[in-house]
C-alpha positions in Angstrom: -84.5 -55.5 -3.0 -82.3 -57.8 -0.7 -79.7 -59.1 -1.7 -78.8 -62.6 -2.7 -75.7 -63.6 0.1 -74.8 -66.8 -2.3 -74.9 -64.4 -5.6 -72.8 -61.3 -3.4 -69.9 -63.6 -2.6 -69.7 -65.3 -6.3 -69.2 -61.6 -7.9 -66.1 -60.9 -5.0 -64.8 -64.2 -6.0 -65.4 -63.1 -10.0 -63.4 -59.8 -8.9 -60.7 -61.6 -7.1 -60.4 -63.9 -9.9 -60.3 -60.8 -12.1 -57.3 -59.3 -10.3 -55.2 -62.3 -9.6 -55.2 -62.4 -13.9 -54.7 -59.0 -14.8 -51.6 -59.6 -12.0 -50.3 -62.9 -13.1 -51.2 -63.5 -16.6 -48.6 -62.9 -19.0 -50.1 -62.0 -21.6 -52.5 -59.5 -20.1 -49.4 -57.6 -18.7 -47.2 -57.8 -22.1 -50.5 -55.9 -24.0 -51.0 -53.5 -21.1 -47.5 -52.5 -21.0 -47.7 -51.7 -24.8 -50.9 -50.0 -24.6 -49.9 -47.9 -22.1 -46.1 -47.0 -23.6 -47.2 -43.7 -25.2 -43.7 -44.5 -27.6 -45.3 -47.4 -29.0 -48.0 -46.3 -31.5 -51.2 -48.4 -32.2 -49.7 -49.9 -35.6 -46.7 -51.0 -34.3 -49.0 -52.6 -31.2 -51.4 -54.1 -33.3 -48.0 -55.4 -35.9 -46.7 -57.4 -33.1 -50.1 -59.3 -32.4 -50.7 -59.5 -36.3 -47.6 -61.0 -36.7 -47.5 -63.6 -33.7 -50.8 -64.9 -35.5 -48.9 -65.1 -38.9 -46.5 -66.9 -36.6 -48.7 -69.3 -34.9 -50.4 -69.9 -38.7 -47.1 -71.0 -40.1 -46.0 -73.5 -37.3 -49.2 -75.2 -36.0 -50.6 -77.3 -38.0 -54.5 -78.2 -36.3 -54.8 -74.5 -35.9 -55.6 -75.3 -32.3 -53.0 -72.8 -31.0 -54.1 -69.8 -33.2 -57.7 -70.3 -32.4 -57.1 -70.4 -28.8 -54.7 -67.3 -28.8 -57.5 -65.3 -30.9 -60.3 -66.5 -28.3 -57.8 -65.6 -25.3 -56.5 -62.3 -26.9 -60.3 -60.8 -27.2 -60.8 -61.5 -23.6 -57.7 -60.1 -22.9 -58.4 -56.6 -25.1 -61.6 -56.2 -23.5 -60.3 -56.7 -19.7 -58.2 -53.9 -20.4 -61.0 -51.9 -21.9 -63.0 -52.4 -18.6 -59.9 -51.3 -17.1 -59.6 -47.9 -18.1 -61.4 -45.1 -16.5 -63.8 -43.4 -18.9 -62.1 -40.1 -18.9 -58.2 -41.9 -20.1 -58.9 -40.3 -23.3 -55.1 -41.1 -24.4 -55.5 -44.8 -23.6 -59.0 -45.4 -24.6 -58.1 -43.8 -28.1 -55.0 -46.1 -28.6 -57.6 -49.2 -27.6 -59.7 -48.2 -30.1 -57.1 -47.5 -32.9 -55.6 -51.0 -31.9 -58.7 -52.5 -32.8 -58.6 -51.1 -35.9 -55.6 -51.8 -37.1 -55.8 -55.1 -36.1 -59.3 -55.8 -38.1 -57.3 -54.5 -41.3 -55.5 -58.2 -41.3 -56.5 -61.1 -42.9 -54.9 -64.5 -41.6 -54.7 -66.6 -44.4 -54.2 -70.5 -44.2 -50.8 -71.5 -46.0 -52.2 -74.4 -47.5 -55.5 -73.3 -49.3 -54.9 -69.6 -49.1 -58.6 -69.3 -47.7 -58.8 -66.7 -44.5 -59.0 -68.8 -41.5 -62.1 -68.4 -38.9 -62.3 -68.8 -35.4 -66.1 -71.0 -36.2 -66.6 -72.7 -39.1 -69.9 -72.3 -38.6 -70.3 -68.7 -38.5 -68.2 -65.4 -39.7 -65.7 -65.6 -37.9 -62.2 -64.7 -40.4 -59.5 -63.8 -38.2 -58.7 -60.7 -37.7 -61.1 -59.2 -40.3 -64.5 -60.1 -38.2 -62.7 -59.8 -34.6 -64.0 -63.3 -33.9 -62.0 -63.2 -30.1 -62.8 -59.6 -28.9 -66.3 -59.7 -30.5 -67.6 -63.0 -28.3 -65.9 -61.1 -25.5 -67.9 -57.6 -26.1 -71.0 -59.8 -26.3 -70.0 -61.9 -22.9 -69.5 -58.0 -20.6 -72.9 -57.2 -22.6 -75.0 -59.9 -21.4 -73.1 -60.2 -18.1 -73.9 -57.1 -16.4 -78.3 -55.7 -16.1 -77.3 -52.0 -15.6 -81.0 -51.2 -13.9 -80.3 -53.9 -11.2 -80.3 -52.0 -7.8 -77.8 -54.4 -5.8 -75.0 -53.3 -8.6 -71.8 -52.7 -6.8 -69.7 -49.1 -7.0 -67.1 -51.7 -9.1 -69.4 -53.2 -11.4 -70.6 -49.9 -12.4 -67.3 -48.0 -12.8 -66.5 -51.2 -14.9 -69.7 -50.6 -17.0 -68.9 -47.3 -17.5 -65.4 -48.0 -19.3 -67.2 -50.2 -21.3 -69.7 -48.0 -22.5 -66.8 -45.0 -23.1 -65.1 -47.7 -24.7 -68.1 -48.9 -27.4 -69.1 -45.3 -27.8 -65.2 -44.2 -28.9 -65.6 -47.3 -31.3 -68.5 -46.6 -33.0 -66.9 -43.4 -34.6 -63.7 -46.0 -35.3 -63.6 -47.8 -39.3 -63.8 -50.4 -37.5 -67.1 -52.4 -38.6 -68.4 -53.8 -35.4 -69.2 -52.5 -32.2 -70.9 -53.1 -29.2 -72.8 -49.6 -29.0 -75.9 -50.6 -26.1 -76.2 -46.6 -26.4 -80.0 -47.0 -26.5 -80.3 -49.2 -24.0 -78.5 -46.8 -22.1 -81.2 -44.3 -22.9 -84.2 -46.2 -21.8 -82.4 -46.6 -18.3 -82.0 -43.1 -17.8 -85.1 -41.9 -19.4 -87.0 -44.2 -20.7 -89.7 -44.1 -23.7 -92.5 -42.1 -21.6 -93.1 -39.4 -19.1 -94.5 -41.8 -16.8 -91.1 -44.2 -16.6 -89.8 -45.0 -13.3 -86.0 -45.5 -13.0 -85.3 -48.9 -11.9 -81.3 -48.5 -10.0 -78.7 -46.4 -9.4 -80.4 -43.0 -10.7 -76.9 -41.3 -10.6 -75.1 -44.4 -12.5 -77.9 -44.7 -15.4 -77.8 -40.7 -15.7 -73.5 -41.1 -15.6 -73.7 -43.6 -18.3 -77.0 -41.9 -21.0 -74.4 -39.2 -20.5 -71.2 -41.0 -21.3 -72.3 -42.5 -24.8 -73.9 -38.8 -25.7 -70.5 -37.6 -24.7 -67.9 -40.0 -26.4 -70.2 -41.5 -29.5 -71.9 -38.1 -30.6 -69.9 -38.6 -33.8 -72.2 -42.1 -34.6 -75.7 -40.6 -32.9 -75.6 -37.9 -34.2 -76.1 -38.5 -38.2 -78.5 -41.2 -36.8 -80.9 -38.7 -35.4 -80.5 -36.1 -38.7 -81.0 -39.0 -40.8 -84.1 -40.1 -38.7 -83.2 -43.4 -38.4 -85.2 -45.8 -36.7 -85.2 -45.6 -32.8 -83.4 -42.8 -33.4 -85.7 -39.8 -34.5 -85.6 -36.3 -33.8 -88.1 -36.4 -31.2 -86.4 -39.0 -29.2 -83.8 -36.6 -29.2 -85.5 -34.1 -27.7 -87.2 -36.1 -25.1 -83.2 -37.3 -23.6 -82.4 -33.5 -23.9 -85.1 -32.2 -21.6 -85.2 -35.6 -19.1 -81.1 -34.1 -18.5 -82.2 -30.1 -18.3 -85.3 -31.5 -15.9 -82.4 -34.0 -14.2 -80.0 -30.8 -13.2 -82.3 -30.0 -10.7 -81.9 -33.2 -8.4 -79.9 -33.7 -6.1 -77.3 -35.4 -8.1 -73.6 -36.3 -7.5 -70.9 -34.1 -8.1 -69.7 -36.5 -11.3 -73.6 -36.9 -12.4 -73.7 -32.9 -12.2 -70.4 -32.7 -14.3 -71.4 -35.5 -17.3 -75.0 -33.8 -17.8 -73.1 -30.3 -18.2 -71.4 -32.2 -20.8 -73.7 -33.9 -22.4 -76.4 -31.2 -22.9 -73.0 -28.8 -24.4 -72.0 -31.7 -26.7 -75.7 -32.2 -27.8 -75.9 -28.1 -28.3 -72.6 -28.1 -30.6 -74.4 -30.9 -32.8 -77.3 -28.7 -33.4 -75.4 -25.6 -34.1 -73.2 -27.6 -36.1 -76.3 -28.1 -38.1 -76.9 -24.5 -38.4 -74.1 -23.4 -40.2 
């Protein structure tokens, strides 16, 4: 497929943009630096946010400045999610504790006493529905078509800290997610013998692999439960399109994931054994 010269230069202006904030933007830089202090734990991270909202609640009165800060702040969570490499287990975990912790609060208006929301017109209480990060989850989702071919190696190293990231979460309290694990699956394998990958074969297999790696703990009960789109025998068909898959001619970090993978998806069965 050729490539579109007017599309190519908007996504190196949207990375330029990208790095010019996570450089500049003080807020961005304050959360990273907390994130990645390993002598700040994720409470006392997610306090400080929890209580600059409390903050914001008690002295604005339009509730302008709150919203925007929530609206801002999801951005901001998930730029940093992007950010970090699949395999920064230490980070990715305190990511997803933060987002925890965080959805435990409740911001309350001081007048009424009703939780506040980001939209009136939809649940949106802040932090308890994750108003901010959750429009930003869905933004990265619909912004990125992981079977398009002209991809770049940066969009797809972005994608796949995304999916580590929403994979880690779904085995999180925390009740929403952005878990496209099946859609990974149909990439990589898709429904049939007869399906044609449509990309980057490596990248699809990289990321199939990465959400059986890092969300086994939510597919996993899925598939014993045989719950819809997830039955045993879809199972079976990703576990044999990896064994059939180890006999390409793969990359080095395709070869290592689908190692991985097919161990992680044998010490689910066994577990099922005992």
């Amino acid at each position: 497929m050729p490539r579109n010269s007017s599309h190519d230069e908007w996504r190196a202006l949207q990375a330029a943009s990208s790095d010019i904030f996570v450089a500049t933007d003080e807020m961005y830089m304050n959360f990273n630096d907390r994130i990645q202090d390993e002598n700040i734990p994720a409470t006392v991270c997610a306090k400080y946010y929890v209580d600059h909202t409390f903050s914001l609640t008690a002295t604005t009165g339009d509730k302008e400045e709150l919203k925007d800060f929530v609206a801002y702040f999801g951005g901001i969570l998930v730029e940093l999610a992007a950010r970090t490499h699949y395999r920064n287990m230490a980070v990715r975990t305190k990511l997803v504790e933060f987002v925890w912790e965080l959805q435990k609060a409740v911001i309350k208006d001081p007048l009424t006493g009703e939780p506040l929301q980001l939209y009136e017109e939809q649940e949106s209480v802040i932090w308890k529905d994750l108003p901010g990060f959750r429009l930003a989850c869905a933004e990265e989702n619909i912004s990125f078509v992981p079977s398009d071919p002209t991809n770049t190696q940066r969009e797809m190293e972005r994608w796949k800290n995304m999916s580590a990231f929403w994979a880690h979460q779904s085995s999180s309290p925390s009740t929403w997610h952005g878990n496209a694990a099946l859609g990974a699956f149909y990439d990589a394998f898709g429904p049939f013998e007869e399906h044609k990958q449509i990309g980057n074969r490596d990248f699809l297999l990289q990321t199939a692999c990465i959400y059986l790696i890092y969300g086994m703990e939510w597919i996993w009960p899925r598939v014993q439960a045989g719950t819809e789109y997830w039955e045993r025998k879809k199972w079976e068909w990703w576990k044999r399109n990896l064994k059939y898959t180890q006999g390409f001619d793969n990359e080095e970090e395709t070869k290592t994931l689908i190692g991985e993978a097919l161990s992680v998806m044998g010490k689910a069965e066994e577990s099922q054994r005992l």
